[in-house]
C-alpha positions as CSV (number, residue, x, y, z in Angstrom):
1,X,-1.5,-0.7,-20.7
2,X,-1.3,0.5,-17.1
3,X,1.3,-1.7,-15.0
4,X,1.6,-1.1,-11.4
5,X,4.9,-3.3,-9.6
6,X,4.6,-3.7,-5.9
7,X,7.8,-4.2,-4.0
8,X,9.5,-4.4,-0.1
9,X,7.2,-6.8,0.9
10,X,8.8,-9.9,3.7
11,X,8.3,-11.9,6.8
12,X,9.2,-9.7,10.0
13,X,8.5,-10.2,13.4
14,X,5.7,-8.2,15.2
15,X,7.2,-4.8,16.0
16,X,9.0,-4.4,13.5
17,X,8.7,-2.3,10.4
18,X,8.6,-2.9,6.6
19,X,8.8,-0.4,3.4
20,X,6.4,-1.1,0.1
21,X,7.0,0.9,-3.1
22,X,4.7,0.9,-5.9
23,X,5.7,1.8,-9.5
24,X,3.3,2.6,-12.1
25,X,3.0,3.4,-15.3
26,X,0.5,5.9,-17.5
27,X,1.3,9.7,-16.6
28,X,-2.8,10.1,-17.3
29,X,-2.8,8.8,-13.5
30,X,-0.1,10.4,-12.2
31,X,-2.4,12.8,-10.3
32,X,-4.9,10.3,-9.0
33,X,-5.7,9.4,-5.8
34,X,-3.2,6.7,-4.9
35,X,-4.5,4.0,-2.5
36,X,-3.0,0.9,-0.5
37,X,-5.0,-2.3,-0.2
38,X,-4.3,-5.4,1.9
39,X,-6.4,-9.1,2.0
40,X,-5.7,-12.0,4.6
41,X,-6.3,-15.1,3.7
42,X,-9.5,-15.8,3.6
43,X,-10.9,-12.3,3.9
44,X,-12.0,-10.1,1.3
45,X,-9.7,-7.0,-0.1
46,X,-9.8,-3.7,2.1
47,X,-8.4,-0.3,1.3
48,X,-6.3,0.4,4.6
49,X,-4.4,4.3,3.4
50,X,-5.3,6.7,0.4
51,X,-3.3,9.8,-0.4
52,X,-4.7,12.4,-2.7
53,X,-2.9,14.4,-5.3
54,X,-2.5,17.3,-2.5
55,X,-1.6,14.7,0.1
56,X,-3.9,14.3,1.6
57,X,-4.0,11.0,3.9
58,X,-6.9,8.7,5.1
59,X,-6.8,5.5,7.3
60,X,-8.3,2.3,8.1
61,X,-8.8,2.8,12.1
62,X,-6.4,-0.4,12.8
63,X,-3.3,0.9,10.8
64,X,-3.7,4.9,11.7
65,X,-0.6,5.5,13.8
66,X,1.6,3.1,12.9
67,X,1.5,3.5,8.8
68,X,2.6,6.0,6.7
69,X,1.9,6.9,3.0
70,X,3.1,9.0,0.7
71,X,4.1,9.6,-2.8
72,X,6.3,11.0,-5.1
73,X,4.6,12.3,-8.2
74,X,7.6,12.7,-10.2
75,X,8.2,9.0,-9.9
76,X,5.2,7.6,-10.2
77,X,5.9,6.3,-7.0
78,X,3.6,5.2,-4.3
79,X,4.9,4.1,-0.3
80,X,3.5,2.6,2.9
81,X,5.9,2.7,5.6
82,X,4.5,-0.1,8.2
83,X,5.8,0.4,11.8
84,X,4.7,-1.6,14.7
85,X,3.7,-4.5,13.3
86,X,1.1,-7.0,14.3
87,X,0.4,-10.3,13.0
88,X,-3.0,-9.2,11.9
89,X,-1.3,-7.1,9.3
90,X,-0.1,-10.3,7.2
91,X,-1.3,-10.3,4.1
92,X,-0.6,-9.4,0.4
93,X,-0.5,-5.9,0.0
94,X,-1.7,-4.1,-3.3
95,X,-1.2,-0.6,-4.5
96,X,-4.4,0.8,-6.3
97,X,-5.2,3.9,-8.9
98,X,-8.3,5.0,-7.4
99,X,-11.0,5.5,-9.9
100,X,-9.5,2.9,-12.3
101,X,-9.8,-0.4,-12.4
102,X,-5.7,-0.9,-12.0
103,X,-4.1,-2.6,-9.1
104,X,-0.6,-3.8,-8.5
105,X,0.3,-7.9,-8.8
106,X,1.0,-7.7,-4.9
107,X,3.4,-7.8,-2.3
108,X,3.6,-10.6,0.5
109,X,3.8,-9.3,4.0
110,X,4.2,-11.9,6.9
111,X,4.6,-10.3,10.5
112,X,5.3,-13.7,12.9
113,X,4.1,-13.2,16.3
């Protein structure tokens, strides 16, 4: 069984910047595209950053420039350094193993205007 444990989540203020980790277990994965997914309340689940094997990186339009991810394979270790922060950001934040069915419990992420 696949487990996948979110962490860093918070309440900030807007402008401010936050840290998520994701952990996950199964080496058959370690090499899949890794993904970040957010949903507001009330709003359906989006992908907002992917980062492939090679690193390559791809963005929702209203996080490119201000988030970051990145992963270390030898960890099993996915990030999302959030900068600038906006109150449209809140929500809880799930890491994903693309072309699985796996996702992470979630992480809370308040930003407070």
């Amino acid at each position: 069984q696949v487990q996948l444990v979110e962490s860093g989540g918070g309440l900030v203020q807007a402008g401010g910047s936050l840290r998520l980790s994701c952990v996950f277990s199964g080496s058959p994965y370690r090499y899949n595209t890794l993904a970040w997914g957010r949903q507001a309340p009330g709003k359906q689940r989006e992908l907002v950053a992917t980062i492939s094997d090679a690193g390559r990186t791809t963005y929702i339009d209203s996080v490119k420039g201000r988030f970051t991810i990145s992963r270390d394979n030898a960890k099993n270790t996915v990030y999302l350094q959030m900068n600038s922060l906006r109150p449209e950001d809140t929500g809880v934040y799930y890491c994903h193993i693309s072309g699985t069915g796996y996702w992470g419990q979630g992480t809370q992420v308040t930003v407070s205007s």
